[in-house]
C-alpha positions in Angstrom: 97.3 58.4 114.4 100.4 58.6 116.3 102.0 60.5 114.2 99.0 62.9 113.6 98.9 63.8 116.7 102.8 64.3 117.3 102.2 67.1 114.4 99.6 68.6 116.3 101.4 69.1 119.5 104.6 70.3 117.8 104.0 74.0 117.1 101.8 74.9 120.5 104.7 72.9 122.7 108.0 74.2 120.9 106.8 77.4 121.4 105.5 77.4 124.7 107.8 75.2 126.1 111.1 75.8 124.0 114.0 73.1 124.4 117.2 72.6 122.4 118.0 69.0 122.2 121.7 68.2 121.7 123.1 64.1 120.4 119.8 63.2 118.5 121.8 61.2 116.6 123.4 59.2 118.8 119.4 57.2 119.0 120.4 54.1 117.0 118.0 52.3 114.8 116.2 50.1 116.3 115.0 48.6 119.6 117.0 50.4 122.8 115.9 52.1 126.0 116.0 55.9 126.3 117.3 56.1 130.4 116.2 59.8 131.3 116.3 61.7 134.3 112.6 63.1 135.0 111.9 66.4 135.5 108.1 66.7 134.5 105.1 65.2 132.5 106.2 67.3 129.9 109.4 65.5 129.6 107.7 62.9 127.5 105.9 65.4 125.5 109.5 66.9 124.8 111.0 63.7 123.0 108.2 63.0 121.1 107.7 66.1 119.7 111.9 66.9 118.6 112.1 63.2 117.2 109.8 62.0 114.6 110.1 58.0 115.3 107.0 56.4 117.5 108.3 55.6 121.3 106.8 54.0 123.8 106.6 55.0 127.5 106.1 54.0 131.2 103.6 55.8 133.0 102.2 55.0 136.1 98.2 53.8 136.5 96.8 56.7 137.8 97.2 58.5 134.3 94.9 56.3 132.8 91.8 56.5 135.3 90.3 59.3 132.7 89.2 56.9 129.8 89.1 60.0 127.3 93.2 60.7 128.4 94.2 57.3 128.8 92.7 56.8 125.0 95.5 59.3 124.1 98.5 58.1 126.5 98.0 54.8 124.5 98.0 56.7 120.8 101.1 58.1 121.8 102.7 55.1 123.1 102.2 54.8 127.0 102.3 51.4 128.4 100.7 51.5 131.9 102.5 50.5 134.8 101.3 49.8 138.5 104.2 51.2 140.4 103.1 49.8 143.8 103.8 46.5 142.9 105.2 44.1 140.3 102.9 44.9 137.0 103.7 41.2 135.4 101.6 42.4 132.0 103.1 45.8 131.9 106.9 43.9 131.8 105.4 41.4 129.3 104.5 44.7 126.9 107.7 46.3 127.4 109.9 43.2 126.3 107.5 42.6 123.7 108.1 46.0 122.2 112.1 45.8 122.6 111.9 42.2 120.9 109.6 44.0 117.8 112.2 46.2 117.3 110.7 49.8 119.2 112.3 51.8 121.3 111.2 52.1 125.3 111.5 55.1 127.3 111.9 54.7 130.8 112.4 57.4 133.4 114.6 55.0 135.8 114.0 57.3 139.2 110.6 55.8 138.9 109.2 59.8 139.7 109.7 62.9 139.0 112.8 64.5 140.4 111.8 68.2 142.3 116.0 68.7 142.9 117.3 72.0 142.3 120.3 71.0 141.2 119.0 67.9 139.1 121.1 65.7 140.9 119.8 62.2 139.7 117.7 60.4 142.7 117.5 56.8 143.8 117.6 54.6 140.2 114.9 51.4 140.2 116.2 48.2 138.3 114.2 48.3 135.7 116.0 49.4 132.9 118.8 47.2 133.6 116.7 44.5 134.2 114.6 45.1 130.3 118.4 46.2 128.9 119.9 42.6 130.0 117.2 40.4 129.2 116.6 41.8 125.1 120.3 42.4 124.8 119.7 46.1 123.6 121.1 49.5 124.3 120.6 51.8 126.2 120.7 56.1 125.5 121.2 57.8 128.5 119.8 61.4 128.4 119.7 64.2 130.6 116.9 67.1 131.1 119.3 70.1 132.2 116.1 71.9 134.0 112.0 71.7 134.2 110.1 72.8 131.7 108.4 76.4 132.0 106.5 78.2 129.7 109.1 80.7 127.9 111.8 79.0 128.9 114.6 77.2 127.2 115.5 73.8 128.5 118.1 72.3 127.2 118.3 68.1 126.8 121.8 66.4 126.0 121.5 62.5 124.6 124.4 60.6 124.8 125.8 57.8 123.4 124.1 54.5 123.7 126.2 51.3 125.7 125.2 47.9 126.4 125.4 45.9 129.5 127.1 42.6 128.5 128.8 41.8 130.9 125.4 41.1 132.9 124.1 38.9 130.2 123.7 35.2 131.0 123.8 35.8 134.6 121.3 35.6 137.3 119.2 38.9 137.6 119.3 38.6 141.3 119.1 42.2 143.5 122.6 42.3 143.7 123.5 42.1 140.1 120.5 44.7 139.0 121.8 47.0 141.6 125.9 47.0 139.9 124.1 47.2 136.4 121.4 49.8 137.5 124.3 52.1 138.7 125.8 51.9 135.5 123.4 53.4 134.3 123.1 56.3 136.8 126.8 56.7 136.4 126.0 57.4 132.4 123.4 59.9 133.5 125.2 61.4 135.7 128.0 62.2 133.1 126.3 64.1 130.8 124.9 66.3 133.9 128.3 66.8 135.1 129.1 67.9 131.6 126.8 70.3 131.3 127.8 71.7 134.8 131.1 72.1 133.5 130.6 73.6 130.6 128.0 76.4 132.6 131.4 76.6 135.1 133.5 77.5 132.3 131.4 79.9 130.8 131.4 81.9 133.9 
């Protein structure tokens, strides 16, 4: 079904929403988290419809109160999060997946980012915290601009790292918060590198 539908979406959104996606091969096989910066609610759509493989996504609550749309978000691999608080079952489903071998997208400012500049907001713990605890990688990528209708946007991913040094050792705030901005630090890379390749261009 999944897949079905990926087909469907793939002509109307490549052409009304055209993007360039740069490091597709740097996704490894198997389980890892995709850490993007989050530009829209097309940003999901984007992924799934320039890489064939069946992801799985965090999106907040509210997208599900619609029982007709929240029937789809779940074909296509959302897993439903209540943002407000700590969603036990929604963490449950997410380690679940990494440990069956999927791969987890997670937009880590926790909402979309309305920056001109795409400078990366505040980063939540929560794909240090999933990273740590199934020892798996993670694939920092970076959404150069919003998606509009005609325009190009381009989307660099990069190459996956792991956080071992963190494994075995409490998950207290302090210890998400160092590995947490390792992982805005890898985001923040690839925007910089795109910012100095539009600099040298000029």
């Amino acid at each position: 079904m999944f897949h079905l539908v990926q087909i469907l979406l793939t002509i109307p959104v490549r052409f009304c929403f055209p993007a360039k996606f740069v490091g597709k091969e740097n996704i490894p096989k198997g389980p890892c988290i995709i850490a993007s910066n989050h530009t829209s609610n097309l940003d999901a759509v984007l992924l799934a419809v320039h890489t064939w493989e069946k992801k799985f996504y965090l999106a907040k609550k509210e997208l599900f109160k619609c029982k007709l749309f929240g029937s789809i978000l779940k074909c296509v691999g959302a897993v439903k999060i209540d943002r407000q608080e700590t969603d036990v079952g929604a963490i449950k489903n997410c380690m679940r997946l990494l440990k069956n071998g999927k791969k987890l997208v997670i937009f880590p400012e926790g909402t979309r980012n309305h920056n001109d500049d795409m400078q990366l907001g505040q980063v939540k713990h929560g794909v240090a915290m999933f990273a740590i605890k199934a020892k798996v990688p993670i694939v920092p990528m970076f959404i150069t601009k919003k998606p509009r209708f005609w325009r190009k946007t381009k989307v660099v991913i990069g190459k996956p790292f792991l956080l071992e040094e963190f494994y075995g050792k409490k998950l207290d705030s302090d210890t998400l918060t160092q590995a947490s901005d390792q992982v805005a630090a890898k985001i923040d890379q690839l925007r910089e590198s795109q910012l100095n390749a539009l600099t040298k261009k000029k």
